[in-house]
N, C-alpha and C positions, 0 to 999 in steps of 0.2 A: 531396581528401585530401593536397594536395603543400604543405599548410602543418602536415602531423605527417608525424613518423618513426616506423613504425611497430618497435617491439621485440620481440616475440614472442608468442602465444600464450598466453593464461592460463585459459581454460576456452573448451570446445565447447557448444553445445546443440542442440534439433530447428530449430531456426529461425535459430540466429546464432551466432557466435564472439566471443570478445571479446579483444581484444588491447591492452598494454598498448604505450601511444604516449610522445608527446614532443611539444610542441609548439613550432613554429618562433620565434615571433612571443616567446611570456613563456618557453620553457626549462621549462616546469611538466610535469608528466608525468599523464595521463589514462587511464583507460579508453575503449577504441574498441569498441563492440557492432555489430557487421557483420553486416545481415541476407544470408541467404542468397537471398531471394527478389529477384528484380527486380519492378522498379515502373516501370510505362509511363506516369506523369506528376506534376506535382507535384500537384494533387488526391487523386490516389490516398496519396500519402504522408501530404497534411495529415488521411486520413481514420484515421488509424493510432494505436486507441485509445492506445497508450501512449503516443506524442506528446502526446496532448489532452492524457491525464491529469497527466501532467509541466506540461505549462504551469500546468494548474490548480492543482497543486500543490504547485510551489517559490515562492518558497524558504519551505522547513521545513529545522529540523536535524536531524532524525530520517527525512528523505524523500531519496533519493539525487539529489544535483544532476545537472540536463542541460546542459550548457553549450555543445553548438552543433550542430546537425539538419544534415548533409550529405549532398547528393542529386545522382548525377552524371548526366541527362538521356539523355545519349547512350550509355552500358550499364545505365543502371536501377539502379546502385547507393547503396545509401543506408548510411549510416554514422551511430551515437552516440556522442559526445562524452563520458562522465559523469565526473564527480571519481574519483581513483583512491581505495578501500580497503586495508589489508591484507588479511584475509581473509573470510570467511563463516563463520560461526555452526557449519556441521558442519566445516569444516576446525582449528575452535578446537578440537573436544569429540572430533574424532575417534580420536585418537591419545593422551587423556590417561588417566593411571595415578590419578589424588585428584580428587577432586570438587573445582569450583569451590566459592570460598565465598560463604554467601547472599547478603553485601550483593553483592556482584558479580552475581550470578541478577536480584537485586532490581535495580540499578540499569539491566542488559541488557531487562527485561521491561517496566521503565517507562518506558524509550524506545519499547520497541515499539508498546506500548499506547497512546502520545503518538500515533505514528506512523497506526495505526488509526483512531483519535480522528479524527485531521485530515483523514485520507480520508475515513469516514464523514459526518463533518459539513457537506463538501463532494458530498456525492452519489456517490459513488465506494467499491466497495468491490474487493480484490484476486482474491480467488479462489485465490492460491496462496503464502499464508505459510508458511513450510516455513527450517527452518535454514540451506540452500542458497540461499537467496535476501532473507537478513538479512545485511547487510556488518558489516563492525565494524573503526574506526581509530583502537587507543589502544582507551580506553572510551564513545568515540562510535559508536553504533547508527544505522545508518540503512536504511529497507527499498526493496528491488529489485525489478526484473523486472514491469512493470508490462502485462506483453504479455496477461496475462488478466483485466483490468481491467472491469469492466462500471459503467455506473451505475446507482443505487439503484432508479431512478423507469424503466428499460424494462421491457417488459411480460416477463413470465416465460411458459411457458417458457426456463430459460435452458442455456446445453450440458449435457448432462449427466456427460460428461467432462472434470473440471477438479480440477486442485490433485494434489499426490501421493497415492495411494491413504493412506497409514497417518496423512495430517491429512485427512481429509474429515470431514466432519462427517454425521451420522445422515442430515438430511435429505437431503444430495446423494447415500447410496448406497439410499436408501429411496424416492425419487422422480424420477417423470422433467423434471428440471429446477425445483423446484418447491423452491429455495434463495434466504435472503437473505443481506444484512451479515454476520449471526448466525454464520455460516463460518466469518466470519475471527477470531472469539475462541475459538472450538472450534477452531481449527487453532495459536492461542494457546496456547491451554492445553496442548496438544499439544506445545509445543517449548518451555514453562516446562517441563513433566516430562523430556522430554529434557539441556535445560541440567540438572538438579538431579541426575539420575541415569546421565548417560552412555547413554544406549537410550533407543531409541522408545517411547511408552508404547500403541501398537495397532500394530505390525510389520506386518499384514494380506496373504498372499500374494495373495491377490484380492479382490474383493467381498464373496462371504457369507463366506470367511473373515475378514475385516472387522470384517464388524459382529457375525460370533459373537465376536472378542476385545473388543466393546464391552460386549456383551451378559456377558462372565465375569466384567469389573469393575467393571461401572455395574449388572446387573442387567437382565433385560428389561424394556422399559417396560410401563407398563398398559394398557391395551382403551384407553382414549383419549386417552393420546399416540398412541398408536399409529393410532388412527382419524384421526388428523390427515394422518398421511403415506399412509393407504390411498386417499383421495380422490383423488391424485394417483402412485398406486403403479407405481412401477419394473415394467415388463417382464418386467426377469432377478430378481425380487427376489419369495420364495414367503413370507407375511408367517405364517406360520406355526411361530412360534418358539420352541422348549421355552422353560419357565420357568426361570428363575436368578434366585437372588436377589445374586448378586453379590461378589465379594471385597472390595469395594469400595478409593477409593484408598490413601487410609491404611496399607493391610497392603502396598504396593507399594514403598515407601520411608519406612523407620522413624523416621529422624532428620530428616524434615522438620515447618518449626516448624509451631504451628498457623494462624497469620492465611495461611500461605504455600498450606497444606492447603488453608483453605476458601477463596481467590481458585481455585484449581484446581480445585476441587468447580464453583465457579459458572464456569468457563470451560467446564471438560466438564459442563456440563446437557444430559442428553439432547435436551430440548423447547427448541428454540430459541425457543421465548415466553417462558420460564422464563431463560433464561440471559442473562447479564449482558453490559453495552451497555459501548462502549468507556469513552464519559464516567464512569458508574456506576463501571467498575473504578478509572477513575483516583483515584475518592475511599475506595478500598477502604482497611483498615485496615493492609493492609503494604504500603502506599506512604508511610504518615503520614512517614517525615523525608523524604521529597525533595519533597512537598506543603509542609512546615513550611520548608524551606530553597529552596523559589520564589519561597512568597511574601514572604517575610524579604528575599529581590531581587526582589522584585516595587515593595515599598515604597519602596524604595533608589531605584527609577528614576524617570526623567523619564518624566512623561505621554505623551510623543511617541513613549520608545523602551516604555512599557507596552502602545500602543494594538496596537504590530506584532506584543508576544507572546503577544496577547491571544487571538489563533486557536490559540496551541500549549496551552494550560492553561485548561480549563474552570474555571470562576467558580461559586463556590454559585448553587446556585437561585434565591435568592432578593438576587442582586447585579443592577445593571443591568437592571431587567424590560426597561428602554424597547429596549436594546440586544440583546433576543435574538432577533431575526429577521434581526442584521446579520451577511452570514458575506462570508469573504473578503478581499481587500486592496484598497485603492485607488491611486489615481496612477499614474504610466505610468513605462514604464520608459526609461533613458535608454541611448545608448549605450553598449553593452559594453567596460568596460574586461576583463580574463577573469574574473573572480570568478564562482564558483558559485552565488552568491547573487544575481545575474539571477538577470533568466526569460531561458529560450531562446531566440535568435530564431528568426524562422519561416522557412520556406525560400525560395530562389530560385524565381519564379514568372517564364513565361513572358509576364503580361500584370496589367496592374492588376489586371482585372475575377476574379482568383484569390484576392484577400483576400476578397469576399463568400461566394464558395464556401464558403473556409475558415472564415470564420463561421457560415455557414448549417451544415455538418457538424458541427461542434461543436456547435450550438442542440440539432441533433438528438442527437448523444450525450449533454450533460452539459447540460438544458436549465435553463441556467441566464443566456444572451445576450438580454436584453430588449430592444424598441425604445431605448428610454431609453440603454440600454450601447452599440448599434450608433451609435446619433445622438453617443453620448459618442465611440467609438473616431473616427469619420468625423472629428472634429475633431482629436483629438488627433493620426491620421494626417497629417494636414497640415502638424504640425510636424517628421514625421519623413521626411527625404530617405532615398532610396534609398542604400548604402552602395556604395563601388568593389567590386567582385568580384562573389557571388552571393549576401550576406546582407543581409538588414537584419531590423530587429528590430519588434515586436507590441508597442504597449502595452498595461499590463495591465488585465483588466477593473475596474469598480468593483465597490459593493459591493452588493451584493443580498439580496433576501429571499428566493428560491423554494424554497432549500432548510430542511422544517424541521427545528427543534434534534431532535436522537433524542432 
């Protein structure tokens, strides 16, 4: 830590603080996320989903940068580096008197949906989108807080308590763990009605009163939606639920347009079989100009700089068959100058034999490390010396098939 200055405090949570820095070396000024727990070794730290998931993940513009993993051995503390924001999504909306306006909703909700997309498509999904945890710099959107992170492909049951009560999604308060992806566009939709209306659209002081405020504006679902989540039926949760047929959204906010209406319809679908998939919204009909003004730059560019934004912007169905099993980035990375757009490096390790580890843990989280990638990384290792201090930096993986397209 004695290459930032730390400046004060900018928000608390259960698990860490985050304060804003300065850094020695470029004068640029960061977010510091300071876990509160100690860590009794650098293994233990590289096992720390949100690290993985960060590696896997940057650089996206829409995905919050990490820019350097610090780990201090001798008190166990560990420290993150990320790009500073202005603020969060409920510090925009909390205190206003006018409604944003929609191309603004629109243009905030198609980052985040970007943002989704790209986790998704990598294996990865959040667990707790919520407007406290969406930054916003200027009108760049990027998403936070990756400490409830799971991958797609581990076996379920998964926690059963995750994400804020008033974005949970049906199945997380109807089942004991027996949630996917599908969360995080119902926790979407969830904070598109927020942005649009100032107020939460399910407030829920607990669980059944939860899902009864789902149940007065969606309706009860039928005998087999419902049979879906009784297979795997919550504990606290008595599936015995008057009938409603529902106020539905529409009578909730009168002046919102209609394409805007029915992306919100298909975000809150009861049935997450039914409800719509990150890629699918991206092609939804109130996105058509920032879809029409991508590819308008899309065209404009070189092949070289298309191939890289090629993971941010799903492509018709029927573009590149040959290419739909390729996800991911390739090349390695080079020393860090500070730009957020590295990858991270990886931490100080007490001994070589600690990059295997840290690949084997990842295999098992995000199983996405093949022989093929270990045999790639083992070489590419070889051109990267050790740095003076306690970092050096992970090339990045190649490109792989395991994960498939949603």
């Amino acid at each position: 830590m004695h290459n930032y200055r730390m400046l004060g405090r900018t928000g608390e949570g259960t698990f860490s603080e985050v304060l804003r820095c300065q850094c020695l070396a470029d004068s640029k000024y960061y977010a510091c996320k300071k876990m509160k727990q100690r860590y009794d070794s650098i293994d233990q730290v590289n096992k720390i989903r949100e690290i993985q998931a960060l590696r896997k993940l940057n650089p996206h513009p829409n995905i919050i940068g990490l820019k350097e993993v610090i780990f201090d051995p001798r008190t166990g503390v560990l420290a993150l580096i990320f790009e500073l924001m202005e603020m969060n999504i409920y510090e925009l909306i909390k205190d206003r008197r006018t409604y944003l306006s929609e191309s603004r909703v629109k243009l905030y909700m198609w980052q985040l949906i970007k943002s989704l997309y790209h986790m998704h498509r990598h294996g990865i999904f959040h667990r707790d989108v919520k407007p406290e945890n969406i930054l916003l710099k200027k009108d760049v959107l990027k998403l936070a807080d990756y400490g409830s992170c799971r991958s797609m492909y581990s076996r379920q049951p998964y926690t059963e308590y995750i994400s804020t009560r008033w974005y949970r999604a049906p199945e997380c308060l109807l089942t004991d763990g027996y949630y996917s992806h599908k969360m995080d566009l119902w926790s979407a939709g969830c904070v598109l009605y927020e942005i649009m209306t100032l107020r939460p659209l399910f407030p829920g002081s607990n669980e059944l009163d939860q899902i009864s405020r789902i149940h007065d504006v969606l309706g009860t679902p039928s005998s087999g939606v419902l049979d879906k989540f009784r297979v795997h039926q919550s504990r606290c949760m008595n599936f015995n639920f008057p009938p409603k047929s529902g106020t539905g959204l529409s009578s909730l906010f009168k002046s919102i347009s209609p394409t805007c209406l029915d992306l919100l319809s298909k975000l809150c679908t009861y049935d997450p079989d039914e409800r719509i998939s990150g890629k699918t919204a991206l092609w939804h009909p109130y996105f058509k100009d920032f879809r029409e003004a991508e590819e308008r730059a899309r065209v404009g560019k070189s092949p070289a700089v298309d191939e890289r934004q090629s993971s941010v912007y799903p492509r018709r169905r029927h573009y590149h068959r040959s290419h739909r099993s390729h996800h991911g980035y390739s090349g390695t990375v080079s020393h860090m100058a500070s730009e957020s757009t590295k990858l991270p490096p990886i931490l100080p390790e007490a001994s070589k034999p600690a990059l295997s580890l840290h690949n084997r843990a990842s295999a098992k989280m995000f199983p996405a490390v093949t022989q093929h990638h270990q045999h790639q990384q083992k070489q590419q290792r070889t051109h990267h010396k050790r740095q003076e201090g306690s970092t050096f930096y992970l090339p990045a993986l190649g490109k792989h098939n395991s994960h498939p397209e949603l």
